[in-house]
VEXTI-425616 format. One line per 10 residues: number of its first residue (from 0); their letters; for each residue x, y, z of C-alpha. Coordinates in nm, 4 decimals. Each point is the difference from the previous one (the first is absolute). Example, Ala and Ser with C-alpha at 12.3 -4.5 7.8 and 13.67 -1.06 7.14 Angstrom:
0 = AS = 1.2300,-0.4500,0.7800 ~ 0.1370,0.3440,-0.0660
This chain:
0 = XXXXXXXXXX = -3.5374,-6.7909,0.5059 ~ -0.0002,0.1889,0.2904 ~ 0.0608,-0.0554,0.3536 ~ -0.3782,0.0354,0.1725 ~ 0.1577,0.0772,0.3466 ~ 0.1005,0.3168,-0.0942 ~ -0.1988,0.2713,-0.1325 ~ 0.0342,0.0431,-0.3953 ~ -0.2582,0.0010,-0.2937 ~ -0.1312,-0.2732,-0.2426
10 = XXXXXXXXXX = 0.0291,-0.0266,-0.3064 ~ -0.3614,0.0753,-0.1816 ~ -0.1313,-0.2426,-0.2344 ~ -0.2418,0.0312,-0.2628 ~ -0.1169,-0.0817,-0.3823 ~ -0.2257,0.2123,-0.1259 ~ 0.1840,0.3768,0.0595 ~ 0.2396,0.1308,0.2611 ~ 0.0838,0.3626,0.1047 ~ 0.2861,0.0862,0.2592
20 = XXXXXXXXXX = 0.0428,0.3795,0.1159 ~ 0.0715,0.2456,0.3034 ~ -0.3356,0.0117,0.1110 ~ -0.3228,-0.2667,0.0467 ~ -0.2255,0.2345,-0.1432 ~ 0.1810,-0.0050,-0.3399 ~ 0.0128,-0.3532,-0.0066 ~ -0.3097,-0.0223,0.0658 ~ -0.1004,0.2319,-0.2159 ~ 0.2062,-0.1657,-0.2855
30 = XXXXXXXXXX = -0.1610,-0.3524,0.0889 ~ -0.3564,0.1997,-0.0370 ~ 0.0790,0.0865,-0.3812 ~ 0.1370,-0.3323,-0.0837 ~ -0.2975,-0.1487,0.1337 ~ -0.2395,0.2389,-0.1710 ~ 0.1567,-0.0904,-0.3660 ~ 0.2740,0.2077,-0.0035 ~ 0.3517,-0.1151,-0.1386 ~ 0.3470,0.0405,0.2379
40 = XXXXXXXXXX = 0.0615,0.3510,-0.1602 ~ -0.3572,0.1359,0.1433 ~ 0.0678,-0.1682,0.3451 ~ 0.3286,0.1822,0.0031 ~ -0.1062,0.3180,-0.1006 ~ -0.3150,-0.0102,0.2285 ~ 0.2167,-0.0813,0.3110 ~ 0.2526,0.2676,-0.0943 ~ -0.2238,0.2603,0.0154 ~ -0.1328,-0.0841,0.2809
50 = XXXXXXXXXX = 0.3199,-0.0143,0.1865 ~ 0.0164,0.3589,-0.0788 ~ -0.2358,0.0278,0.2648 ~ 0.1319,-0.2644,0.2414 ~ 0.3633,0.1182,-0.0116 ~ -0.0208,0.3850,-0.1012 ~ 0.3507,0.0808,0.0974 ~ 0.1179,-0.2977,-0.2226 ~ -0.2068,0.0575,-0.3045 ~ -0.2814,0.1741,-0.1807
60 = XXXXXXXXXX = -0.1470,0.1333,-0.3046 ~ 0.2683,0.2738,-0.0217 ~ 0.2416,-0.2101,-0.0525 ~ 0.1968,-0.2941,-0.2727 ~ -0.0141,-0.3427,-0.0886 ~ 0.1645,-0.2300,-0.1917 ~ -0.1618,-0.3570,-0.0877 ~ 0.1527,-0.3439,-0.1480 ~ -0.2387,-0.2569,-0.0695 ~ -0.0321,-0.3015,-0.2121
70 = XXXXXXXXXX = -0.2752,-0.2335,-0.1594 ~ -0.0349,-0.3091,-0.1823 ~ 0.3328,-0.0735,-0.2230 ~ 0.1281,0.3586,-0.0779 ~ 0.2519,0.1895,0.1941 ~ 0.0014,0.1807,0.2626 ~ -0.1421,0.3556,-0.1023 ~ 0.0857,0.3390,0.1968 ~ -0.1582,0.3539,0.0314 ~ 0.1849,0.2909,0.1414
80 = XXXXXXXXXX = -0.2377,0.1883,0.1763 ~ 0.2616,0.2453,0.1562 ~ -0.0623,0.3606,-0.0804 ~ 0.2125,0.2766,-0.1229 ~ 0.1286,0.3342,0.0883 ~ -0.1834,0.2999,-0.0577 ~ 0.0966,0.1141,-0.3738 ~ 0.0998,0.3805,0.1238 ~ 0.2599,-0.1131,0.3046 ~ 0.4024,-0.0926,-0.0327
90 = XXXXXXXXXX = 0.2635,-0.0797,0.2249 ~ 0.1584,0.3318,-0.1309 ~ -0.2468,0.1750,0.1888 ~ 0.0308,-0.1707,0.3608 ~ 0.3514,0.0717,-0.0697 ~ -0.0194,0.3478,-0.0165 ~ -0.1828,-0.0229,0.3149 ~ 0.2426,-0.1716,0.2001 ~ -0.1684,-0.3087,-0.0008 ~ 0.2182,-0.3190,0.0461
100 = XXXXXXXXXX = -0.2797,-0.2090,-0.0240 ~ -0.3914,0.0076,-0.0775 ~ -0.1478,0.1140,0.3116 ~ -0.2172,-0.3031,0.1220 ~ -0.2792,0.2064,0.0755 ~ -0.0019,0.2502,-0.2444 ~ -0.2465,0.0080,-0.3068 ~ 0.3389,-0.0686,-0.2153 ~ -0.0015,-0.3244,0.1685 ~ -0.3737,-0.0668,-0.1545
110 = XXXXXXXXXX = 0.0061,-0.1956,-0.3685 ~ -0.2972,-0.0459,-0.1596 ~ -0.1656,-0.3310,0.1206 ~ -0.0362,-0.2925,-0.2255 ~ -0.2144,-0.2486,0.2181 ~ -0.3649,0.1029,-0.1057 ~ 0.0971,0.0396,-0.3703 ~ 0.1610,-0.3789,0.0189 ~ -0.2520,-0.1430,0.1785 ~ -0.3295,0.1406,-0.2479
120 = XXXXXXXXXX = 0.2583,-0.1299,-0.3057 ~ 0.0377,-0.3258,0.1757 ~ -0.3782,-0.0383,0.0914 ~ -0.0672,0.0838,-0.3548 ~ 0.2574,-0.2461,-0.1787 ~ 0.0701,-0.2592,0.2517 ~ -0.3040,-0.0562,0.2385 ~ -0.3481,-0.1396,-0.0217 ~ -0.2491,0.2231,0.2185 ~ 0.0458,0.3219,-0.0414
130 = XXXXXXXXXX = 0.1902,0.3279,0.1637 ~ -0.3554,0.0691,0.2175 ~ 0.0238,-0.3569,0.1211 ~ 0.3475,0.0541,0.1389 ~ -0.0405,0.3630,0.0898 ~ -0.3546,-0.1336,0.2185 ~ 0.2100,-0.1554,0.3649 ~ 0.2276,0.2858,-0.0128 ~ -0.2631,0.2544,-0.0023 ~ -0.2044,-0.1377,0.2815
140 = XXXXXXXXXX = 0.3269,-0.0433,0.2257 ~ 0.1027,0.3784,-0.0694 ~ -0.3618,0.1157,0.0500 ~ -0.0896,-0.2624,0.3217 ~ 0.3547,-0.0174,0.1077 ~ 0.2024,-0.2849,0.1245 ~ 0.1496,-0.0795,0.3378 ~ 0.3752,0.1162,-0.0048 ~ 0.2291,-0.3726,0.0357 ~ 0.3246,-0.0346,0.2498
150 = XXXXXXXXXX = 0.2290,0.0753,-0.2359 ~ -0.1768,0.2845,-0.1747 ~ -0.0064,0.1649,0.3438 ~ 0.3634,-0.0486,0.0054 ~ 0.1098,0.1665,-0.2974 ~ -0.2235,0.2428,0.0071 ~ 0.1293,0.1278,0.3437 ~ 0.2897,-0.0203,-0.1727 ~ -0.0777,0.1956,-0.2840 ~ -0.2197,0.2701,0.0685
160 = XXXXXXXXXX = 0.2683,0.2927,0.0629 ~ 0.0113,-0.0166,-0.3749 ~ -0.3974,0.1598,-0.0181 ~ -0.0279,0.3436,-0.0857 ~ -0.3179,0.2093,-0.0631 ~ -0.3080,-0.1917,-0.1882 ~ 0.1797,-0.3665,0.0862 ~ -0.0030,0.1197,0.3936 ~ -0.4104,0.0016,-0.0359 ~ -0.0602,-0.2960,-0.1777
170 = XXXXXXXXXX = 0.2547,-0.1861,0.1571 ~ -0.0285,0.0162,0.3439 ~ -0.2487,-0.0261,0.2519 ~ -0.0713,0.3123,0.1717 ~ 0.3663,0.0856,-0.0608 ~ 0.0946,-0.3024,0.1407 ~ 0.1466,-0.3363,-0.1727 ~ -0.2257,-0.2238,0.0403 ~ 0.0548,-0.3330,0.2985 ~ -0.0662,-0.3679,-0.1081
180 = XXXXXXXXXX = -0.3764,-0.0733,-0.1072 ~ -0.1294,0.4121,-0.0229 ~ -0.1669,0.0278,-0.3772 ~ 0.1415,0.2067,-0.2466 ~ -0.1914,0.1316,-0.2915 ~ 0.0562,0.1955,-0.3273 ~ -0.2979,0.0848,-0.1220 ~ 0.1492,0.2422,-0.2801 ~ 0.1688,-0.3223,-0.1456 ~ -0.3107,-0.1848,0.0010
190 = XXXXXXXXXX = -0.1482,0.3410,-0.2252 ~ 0.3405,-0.0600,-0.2534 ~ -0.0331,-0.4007,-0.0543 ~ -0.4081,0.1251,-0.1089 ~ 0.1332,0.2063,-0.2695 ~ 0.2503,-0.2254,-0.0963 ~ -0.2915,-0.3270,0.0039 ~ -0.1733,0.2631,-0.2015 ~ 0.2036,0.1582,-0.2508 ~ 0.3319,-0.2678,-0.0176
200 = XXXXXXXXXX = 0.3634,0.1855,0.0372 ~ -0.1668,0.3901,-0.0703 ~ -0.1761,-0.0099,0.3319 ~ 0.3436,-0.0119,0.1448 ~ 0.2419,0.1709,-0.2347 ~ -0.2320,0.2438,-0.1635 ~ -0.2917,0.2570,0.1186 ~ -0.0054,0.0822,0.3981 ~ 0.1559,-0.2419,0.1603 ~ 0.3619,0.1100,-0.2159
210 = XXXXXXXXXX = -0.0761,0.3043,0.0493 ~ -0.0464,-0.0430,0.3852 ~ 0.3550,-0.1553,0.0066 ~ 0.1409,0.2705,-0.2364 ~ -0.1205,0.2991,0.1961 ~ 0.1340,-0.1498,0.3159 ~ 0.3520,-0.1145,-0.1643 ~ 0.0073,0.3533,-0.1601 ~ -0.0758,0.2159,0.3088 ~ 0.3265,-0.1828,0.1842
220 = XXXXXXXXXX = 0.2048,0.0803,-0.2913 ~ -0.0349,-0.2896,-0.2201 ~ 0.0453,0.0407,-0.3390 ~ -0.2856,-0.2763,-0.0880 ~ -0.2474,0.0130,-0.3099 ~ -0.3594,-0.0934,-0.1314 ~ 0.1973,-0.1431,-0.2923 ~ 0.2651,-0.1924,0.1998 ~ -0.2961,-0.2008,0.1582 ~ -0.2282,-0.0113,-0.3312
230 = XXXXXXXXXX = 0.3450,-0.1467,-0.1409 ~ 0.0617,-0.2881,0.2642 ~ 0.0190,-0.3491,-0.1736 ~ 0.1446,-0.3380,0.1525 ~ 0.2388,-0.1722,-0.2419 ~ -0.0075,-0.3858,-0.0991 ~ 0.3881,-0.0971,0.0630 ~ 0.2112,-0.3730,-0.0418 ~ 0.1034,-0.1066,0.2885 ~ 0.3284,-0.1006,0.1272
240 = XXXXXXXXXX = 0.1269,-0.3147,0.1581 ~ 0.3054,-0.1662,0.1227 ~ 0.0505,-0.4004,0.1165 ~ 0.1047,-0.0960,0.3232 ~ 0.0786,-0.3381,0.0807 ~ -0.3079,-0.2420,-0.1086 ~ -0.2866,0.3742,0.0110 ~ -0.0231,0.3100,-0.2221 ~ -0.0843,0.3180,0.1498 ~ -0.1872,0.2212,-0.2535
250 = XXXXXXXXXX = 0.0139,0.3608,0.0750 ~ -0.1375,0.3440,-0.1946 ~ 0.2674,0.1389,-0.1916 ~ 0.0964,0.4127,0.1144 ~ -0.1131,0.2306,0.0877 ~ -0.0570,-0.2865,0.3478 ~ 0.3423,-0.1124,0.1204 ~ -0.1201,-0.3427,-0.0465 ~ 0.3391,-0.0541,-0.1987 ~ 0.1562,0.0328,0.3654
260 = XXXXXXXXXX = -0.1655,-0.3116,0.1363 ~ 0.1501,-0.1756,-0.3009 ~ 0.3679,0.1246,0.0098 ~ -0.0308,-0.0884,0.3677 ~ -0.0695,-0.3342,-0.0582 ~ 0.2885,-0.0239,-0.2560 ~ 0.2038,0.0996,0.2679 ~ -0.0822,-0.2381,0.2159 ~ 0.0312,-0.2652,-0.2305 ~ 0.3071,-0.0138,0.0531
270 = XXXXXXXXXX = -0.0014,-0.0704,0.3112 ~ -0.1033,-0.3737,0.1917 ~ -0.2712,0.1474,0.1841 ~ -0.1827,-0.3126,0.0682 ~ 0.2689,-0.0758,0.1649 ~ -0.0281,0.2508,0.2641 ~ -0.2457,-0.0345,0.3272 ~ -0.3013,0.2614,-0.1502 ~ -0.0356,0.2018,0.2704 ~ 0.3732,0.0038,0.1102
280 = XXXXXXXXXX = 0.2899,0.2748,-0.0444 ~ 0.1511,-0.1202,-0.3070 ~ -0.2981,0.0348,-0.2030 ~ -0.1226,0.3232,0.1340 ~ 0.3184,0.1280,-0.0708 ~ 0.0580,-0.1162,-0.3473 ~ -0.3499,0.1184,-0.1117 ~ 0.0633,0.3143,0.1388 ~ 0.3194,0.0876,-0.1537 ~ -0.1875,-0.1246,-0.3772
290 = XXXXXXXXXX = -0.3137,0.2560,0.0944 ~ 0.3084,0.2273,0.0832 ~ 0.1292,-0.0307,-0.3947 ~ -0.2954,-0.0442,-0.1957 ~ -0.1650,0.2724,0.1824 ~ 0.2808,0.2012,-0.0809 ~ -0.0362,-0.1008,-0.3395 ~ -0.3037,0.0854,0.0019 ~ 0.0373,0.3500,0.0975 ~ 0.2275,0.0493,-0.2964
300 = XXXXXXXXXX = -0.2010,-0.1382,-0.2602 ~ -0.3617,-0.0206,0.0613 ~ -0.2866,0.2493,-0.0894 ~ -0.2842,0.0837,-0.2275 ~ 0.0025,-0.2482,-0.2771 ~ 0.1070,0.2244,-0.3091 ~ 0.2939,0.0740,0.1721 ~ 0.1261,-0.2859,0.1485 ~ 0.3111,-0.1136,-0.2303 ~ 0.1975,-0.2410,0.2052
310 = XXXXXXXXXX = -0.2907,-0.2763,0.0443 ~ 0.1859,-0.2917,-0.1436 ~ 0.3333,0.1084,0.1524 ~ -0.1804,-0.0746,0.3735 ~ -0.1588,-0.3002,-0.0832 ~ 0.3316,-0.1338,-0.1461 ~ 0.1206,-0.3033,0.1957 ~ 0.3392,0.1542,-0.0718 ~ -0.0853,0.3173,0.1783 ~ -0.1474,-0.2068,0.3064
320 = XXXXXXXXXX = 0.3189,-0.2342,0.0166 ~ 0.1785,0.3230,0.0382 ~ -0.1789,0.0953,0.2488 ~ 0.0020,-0.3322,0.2293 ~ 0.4021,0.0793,-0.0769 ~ 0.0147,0.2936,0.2348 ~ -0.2493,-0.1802,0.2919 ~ 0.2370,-0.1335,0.3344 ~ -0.1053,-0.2374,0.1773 ~ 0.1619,0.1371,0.3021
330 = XXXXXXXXXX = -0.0683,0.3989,-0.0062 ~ -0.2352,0.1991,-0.0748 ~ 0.0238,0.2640,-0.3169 ~ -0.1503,0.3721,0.0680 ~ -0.2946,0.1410,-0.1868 ~ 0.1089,0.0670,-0.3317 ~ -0.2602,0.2730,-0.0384 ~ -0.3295,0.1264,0.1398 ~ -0.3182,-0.1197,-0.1479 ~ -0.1552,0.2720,-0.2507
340 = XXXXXXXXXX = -0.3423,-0.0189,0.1317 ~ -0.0914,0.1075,0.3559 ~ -0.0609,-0.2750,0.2194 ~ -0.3316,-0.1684,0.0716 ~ -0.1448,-0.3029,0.1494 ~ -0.2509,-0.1370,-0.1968 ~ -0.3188,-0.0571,-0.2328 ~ -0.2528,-0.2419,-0.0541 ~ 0.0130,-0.3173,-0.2264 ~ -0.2939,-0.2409,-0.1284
350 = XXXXXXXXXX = 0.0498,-0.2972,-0.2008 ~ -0.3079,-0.2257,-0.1199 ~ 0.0130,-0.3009,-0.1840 ~ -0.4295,-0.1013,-0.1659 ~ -0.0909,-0.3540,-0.0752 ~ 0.0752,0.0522,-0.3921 ~ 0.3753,0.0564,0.0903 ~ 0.0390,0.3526,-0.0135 ~ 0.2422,0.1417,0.2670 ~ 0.0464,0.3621,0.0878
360 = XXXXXXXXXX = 0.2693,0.2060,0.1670 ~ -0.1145,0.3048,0.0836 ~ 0.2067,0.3021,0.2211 ~ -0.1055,0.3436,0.1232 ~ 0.1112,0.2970,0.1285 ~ -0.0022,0.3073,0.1031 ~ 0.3807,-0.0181,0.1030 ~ 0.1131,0.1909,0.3755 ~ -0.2536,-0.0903,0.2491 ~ -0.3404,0.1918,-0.0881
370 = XXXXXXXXXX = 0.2215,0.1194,-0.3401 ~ 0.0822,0.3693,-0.0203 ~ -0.2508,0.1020,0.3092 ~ -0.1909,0.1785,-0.2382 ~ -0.4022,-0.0214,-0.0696 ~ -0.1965,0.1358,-0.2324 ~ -0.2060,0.2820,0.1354 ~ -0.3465,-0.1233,-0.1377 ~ 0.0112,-0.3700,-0.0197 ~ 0.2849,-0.0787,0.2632
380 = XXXXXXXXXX = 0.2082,-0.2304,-0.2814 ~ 0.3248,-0.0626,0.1996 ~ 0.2993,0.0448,-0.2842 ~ 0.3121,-0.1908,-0.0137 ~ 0.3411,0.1113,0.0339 ~ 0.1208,-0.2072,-0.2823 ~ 0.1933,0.2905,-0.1642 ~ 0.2385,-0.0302,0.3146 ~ 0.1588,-0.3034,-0.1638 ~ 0.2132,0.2293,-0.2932
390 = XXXXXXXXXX = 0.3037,0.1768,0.0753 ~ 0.0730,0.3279,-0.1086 ~ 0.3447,-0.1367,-0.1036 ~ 0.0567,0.2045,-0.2879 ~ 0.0385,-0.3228,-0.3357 ~ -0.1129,-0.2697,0.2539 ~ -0.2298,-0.2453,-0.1320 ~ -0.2245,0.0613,0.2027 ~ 0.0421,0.3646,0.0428 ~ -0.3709,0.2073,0.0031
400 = XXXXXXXXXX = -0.1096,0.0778,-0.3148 ~ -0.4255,0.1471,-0.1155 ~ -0.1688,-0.3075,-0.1419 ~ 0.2228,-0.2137,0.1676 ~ -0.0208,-0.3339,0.2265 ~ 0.2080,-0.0472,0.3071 ~ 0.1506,-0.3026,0.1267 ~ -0.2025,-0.1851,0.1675 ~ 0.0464,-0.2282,0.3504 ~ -0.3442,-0.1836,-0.0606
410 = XXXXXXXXXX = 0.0576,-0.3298,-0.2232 ~ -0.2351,-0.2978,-0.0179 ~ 0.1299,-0.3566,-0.0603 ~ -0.0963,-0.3791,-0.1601 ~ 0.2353,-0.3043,0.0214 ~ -0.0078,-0.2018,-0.2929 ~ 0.1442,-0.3813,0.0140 ~ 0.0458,-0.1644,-0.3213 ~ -0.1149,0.2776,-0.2272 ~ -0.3621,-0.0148,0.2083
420 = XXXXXXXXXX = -0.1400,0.2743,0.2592 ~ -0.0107,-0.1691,0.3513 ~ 0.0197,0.2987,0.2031 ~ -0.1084,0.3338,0.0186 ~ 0.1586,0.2000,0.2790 ~ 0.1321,0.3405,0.1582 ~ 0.1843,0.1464,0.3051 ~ -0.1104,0.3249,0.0863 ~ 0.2219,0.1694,0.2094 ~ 0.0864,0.3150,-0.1884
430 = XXXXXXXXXX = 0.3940,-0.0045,-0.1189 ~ 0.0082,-0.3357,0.1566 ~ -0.2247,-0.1687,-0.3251 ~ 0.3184,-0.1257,-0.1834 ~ 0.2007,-0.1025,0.3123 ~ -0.3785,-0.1246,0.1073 ~ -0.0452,-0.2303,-0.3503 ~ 0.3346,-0.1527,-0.0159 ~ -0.0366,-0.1137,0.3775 ~ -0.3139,-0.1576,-0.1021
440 = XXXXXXXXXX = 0.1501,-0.1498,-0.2988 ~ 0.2760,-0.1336,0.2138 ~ -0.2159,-0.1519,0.3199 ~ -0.1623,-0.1933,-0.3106 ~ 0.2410,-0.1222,-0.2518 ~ 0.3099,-0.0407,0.2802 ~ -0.1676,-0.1098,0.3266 ~ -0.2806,-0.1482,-0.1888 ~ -0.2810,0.1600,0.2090 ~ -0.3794,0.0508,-0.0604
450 = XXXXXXXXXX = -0.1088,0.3574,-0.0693 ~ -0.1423,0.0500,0.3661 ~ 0.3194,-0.1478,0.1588 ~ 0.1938,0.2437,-0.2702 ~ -0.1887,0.2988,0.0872 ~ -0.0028,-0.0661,0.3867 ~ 0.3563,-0.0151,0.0442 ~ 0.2038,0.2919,0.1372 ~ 0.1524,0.2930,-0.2041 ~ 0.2892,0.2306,-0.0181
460 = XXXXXXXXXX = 0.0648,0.2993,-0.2198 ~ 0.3150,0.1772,-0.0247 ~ -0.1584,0.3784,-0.0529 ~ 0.2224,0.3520,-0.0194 ~ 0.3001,-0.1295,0.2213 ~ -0.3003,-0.1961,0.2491 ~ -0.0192,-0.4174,-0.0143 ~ -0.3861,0.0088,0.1468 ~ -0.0050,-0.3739,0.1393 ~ -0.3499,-0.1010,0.0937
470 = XXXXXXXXXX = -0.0695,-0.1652,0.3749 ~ -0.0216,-0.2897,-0.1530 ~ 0.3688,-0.0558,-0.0397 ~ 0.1843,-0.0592,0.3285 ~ 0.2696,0.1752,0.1931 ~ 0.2908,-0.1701,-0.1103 ~ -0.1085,0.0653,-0.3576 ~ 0.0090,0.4067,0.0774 ~ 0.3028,-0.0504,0.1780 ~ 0.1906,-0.1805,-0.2744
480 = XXXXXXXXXX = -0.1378,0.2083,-0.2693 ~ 0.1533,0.3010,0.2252 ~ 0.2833,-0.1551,0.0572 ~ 0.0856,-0.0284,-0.4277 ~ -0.0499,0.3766,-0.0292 ~ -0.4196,0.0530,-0.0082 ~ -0.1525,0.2564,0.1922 ~ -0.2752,-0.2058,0.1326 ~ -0.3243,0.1479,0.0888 ~ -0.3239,-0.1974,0.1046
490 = XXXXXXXXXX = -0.3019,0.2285,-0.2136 ~ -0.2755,0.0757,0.1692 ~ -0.2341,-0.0718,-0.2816 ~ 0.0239,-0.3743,-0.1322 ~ 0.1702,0.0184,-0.3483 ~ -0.2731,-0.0178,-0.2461 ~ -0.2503,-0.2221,-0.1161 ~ -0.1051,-0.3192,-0.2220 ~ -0.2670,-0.1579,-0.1669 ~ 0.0169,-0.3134,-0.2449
500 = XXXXXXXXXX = -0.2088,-0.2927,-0.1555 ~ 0.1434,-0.2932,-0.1149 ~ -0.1771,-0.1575,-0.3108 ~ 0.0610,-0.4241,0.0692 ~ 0.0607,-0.2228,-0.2366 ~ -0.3105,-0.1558,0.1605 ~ -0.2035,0.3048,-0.0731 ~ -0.0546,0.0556,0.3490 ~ 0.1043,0.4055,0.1064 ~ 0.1826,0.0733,0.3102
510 = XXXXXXXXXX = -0.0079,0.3560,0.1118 ~ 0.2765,0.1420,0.2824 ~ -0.0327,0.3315,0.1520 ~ 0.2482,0.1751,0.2038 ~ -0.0629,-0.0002,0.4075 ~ 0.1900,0.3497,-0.0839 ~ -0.3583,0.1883,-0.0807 ~ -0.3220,-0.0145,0.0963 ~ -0.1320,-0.2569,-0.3433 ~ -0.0440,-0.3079,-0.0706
520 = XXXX = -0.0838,-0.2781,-0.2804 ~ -0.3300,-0.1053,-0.1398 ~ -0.1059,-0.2483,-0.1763 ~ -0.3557,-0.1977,-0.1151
């Protein structure tokens, strides 16, 4: 329990349904549908759209999604709702450019997004009410607008360089970002989620509204299609897990790097870190130098699902006590290589848990902050930069490819204990998310702390040669971590973001949302 002197948050406690996310209004929002009949999957969806709205620079219906959830005594199911590369573009030709990269901002950046099409197939198969039903809060939000939170504000200051042309009009306030408490609206949105309440997945990927984001794509170069939207499908997956002490962390299999938050945790498994003070030097520098290795593994291995080979090889405990091999205790290693997807800071996250027992875990993104920067012309969709995440590594893994699905940074997350879901979670935070889920995994199974305390306590993320150690860690922490070889840097941006529910053995749900963002729990 926690201290009431100081300032903190509460657990939230409830029975009959539970939502946690980045903003009240999706909670809310969530609550609303569970109320109204729905099951945990509508809630989630429902507040996920709506997000779109509250954290545009975060998320929106241009971007991906992928979704564990679980119900009664069957396992944990998994959609990929990432999307792919246009069919016509290839690495070969960014080559021949002189690219190095994907530009960020470019229209090669832009894969087709996934989230609508996963959401109508989930309404369809999973939920109770119906895609209008869901579609309804989001609508009137875009159309009546919302007040913009603390933390939007933030980021979007942050963020808005990024908006070019179309996204510049719909996006800003009289060319300005908007302060704390102005209302944004998107009114064009509000005119998509009609067609899509109206005519399921078509009103989206079909008809105008494709065409609106073809034409635009098109006329900056892109090399998009009618056909590559008309052809966008999510894909049911089996998810991975790994143990970790007395918890198992369940993760989606590739194209997410999910498999990094599990070779992490390998790693340190061989290590006594419940032995260490939490928020003290030896830890932080132990987990840093594992996110150093299995992020480097990572970078190796991972991509689009039909070509990642080496799966099993990275989830070996073999391969992870190698790994711990090469960690000191007393020095720090260097970077063994760069990341192969441009950096970003975050997304949004929603996990509900209904009164039947279903639980959700539900992430999405547009990637960068407000995605590639670009809008469509007619109906202002913001697009993601997801396509920034391959490499044009000639025989990489994850190198770009028409038709093909990036690796991913976005990765949602359930604990099981005993073979039985008791926590859906995830850690936004952009490359962070499997540095993010094995902290979390730690706080609980070594320190033995609640999901608030877990989330609460302070991070550190060794990033591209840069340890980022949050405020919350003190001054003889940064000076000992500098002192065994880490360039130290305090970020100016909090790393990241959690939500979780635990499901009690007493059937009572507690709900923890991270002081990080601008959300909170719900329950009734």
């Amino acid at each position: 329990m926690r201290d009431f002197h100081f300032p903190g948050r509460s657990p939230v406690l409830a029975t009959n349904g539970m939502c946690a996310t980045s903003h009240p209004l999706g909670a809310k929002t969530a609550i609303d549908i569970l109320e109204r009949g729905g099951n945990a999957m509508d809630a989630a969806i429902a507040g996920a759209l709506i997000l779109g709205i509250c954290e545009p620079q975060m998320t929106g219906i241009g971007g991906d999604c992928f979704v564990l959830w679980h119900h009664g005594d069957g396992d944990v199911q998994a959609l990929n709702g990432s999307g792919r590369a246009p069919a016509a573009l290839d690495a070969a030709q960014l080559r021949a450019e002189g690219e190095t990269v994907v530009p960020i901002q470019s229209p090669h950046a832009v894969t087709i997004p996934g989230a609508i099409d996963t959401f109508c197939h989930l309404s369809e198969t999973v939920g109770k009410i119906g895609l209008d039903a869901l579609l309804g809060p989001t609508i009137t939000a875009a159309e009546k607008g919302i007040p913009v939170a603390p933390r939007a504000a933030f980021d979007w200051h942050n963020d808005a360089w990024v908006l070019q042309g179309k996204a510049r009009d719909v996006y800003l306030l009289n060319g300005q970002v908007p302060q704390v408490g102005q209302m944004f609206r998107a009114p064009q949105q509000a005119e998509v989620l009609r067609r899509v309440a109206a005519a399921g997945r078509d009103g989206f990927y079909a008809g105008e509204v494709a065409e609106d984001m073809v034409r635009t794509l098109n006329a900056l170069g892109g090399h998009h299609t009618m056909t590559d939207f008309a052809e966008t499908s999510c894909t049911p997956t089996t998810p991975i897990a790994g143990a970790y002490k007395d918890i198992e962390i369940v993760e989606h299999p590739p194209n997410g790097h999910g498999a990094t938050a599990l070779l992490m945790l390998n790693i340190l498994a061989h290590f006594d870190i419940a032995s260490m003070d939490p928020v003290g030097t030896q830890r932080a520098h132990i987990e840093a130098e594992a996110a150093k290795l299995a992020y480097d593994t990572r970078n190796r291995f991972l991509g689009d699902a039909d070509y990642t080979t080496r799966l099993d090889h990275m989830l070996s405990m073999d391969t992870a006590k190698a790994l711990a091999g090469l960690i000191d205790p007393r020095k720090a290693m260097p970077e063994a290589t760069s990341i192969s997807e441009n950096i970003h800071k975050d997304t949004i996250y929603i996990t509900t848990v209904d009164r039947d027992g279903m639980s959700v875990s539900l992430i999405y993104s547009i990637f960068n902050g407000f995605g590639s920067g670009i809008a469509s012309e007619k109906f202002g969709i913001l697009l993601q930069n997801r396509g920034s995440g391959f490499t044009l590594e000639e025989g990489h893994p994850n190198e770009l490819k028409g038709g093909k699905r990036p690796m991913h940074t976005i990765i949602p997350g359930m604990v099981r204990r005993n073979g039985k879901v008791v926590m859906p979670f995830g850690v936004m935070g952009g490359a962070y998310q499997p540095n993010g889920h094995a902290r979390l995994a730690s706080n609980i199974a070594d320190f033995g702390l609640d999901p608030q305390a877990a989330i609460d306590l302070p991070r550190a993320f060794s990033d591209r040669g840069d340890m980022k150690v949050e405020k919350g860690y003190s001054d003889k922490v940064r000076q000992e971590l500098s002192d065994l070889g880490h360039a130290v840097s305090v970020p100016e941006t909090p790393i990241g973001g959690a939500q979780a529910i635990l499901i009690r053995d007493d059937g009572v749900l507690e709900g923890a949302s991270d002081p990080r963002k601008d959300g909170c729990a719900l329950g009734y």
